[in-house]
C-alpha positions in Angstrom: 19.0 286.3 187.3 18.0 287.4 183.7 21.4 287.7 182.5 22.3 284.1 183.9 19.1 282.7 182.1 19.7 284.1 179.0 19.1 281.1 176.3 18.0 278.8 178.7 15.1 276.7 179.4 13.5 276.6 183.1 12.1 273.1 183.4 10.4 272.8 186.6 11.4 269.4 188.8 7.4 267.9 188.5 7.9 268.5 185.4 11.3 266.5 184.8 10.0 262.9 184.3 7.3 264.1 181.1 9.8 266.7 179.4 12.8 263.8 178.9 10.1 261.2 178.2 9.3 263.7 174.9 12.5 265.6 174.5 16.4 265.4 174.1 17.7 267.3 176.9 21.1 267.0 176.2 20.5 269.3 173.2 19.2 272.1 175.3 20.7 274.4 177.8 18.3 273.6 180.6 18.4 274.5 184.6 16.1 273.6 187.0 15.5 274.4 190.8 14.8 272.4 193.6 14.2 272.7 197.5 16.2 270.3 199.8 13.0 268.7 201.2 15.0 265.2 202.3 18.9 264.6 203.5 19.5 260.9 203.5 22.6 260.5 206.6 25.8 260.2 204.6 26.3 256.7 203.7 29.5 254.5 202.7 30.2 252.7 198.9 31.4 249.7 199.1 35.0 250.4 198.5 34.7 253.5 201.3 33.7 256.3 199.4 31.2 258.4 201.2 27.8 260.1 199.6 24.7 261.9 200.2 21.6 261.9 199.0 19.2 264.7 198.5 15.7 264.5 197.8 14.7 267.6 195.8 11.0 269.4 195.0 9.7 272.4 193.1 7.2 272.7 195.9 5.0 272.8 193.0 3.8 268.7 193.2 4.9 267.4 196.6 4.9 263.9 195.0 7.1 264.4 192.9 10.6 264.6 194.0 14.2 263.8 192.3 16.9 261.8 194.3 20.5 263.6 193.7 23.1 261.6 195.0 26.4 263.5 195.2 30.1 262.2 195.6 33.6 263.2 195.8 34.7 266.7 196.0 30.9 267.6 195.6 29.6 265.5 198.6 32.6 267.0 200.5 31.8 270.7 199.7 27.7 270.4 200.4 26.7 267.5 202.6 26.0 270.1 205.3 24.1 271.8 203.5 20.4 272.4 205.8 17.4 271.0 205.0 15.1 273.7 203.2 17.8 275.0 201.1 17.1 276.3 197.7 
């Protein structure tokens, strides 16, 4: 895990919404980590395309969670991904 930090920045989930509020993430090479605390059921686009979304915590602030909504190969790949799942 050190060597795949190395020159990286940990920002925490709770602490997403403050840190882009006062700095330019897309200049840093960030990761964060989230638990699966919410699976939406797969849901349609309007032109057919199906998607997930995740609801994601640090388990840090329960009330704060991020919504990631994945599509294409990605949805395909993970949308059975369990509930709980790091």
């Amino acid at each position: 895990m050190d060597r795949k930090m190395a020159n990286r920045k940990l920002i925490r989930l709770s602490q997403l919404k403050s840190k882009l509020a006062v700095e330019n993430l897309e200049e840093i090479d960030w990761v964060t980590f989230g638990v699966i605390v919410k699976k939406v059921t797969p849901q349609s686009t309007n032109n057919g395309r199906t998607f997930s979304i995740w609801r994601l915590n640090d388990l840090r602030d329960l009330n704060q969670c991020v919504s990631l909504f994945l599509f294409g190969d990605v949805h395909k790949a993970h949308w059975k991904t369990d509930q709980g799942t790091v």
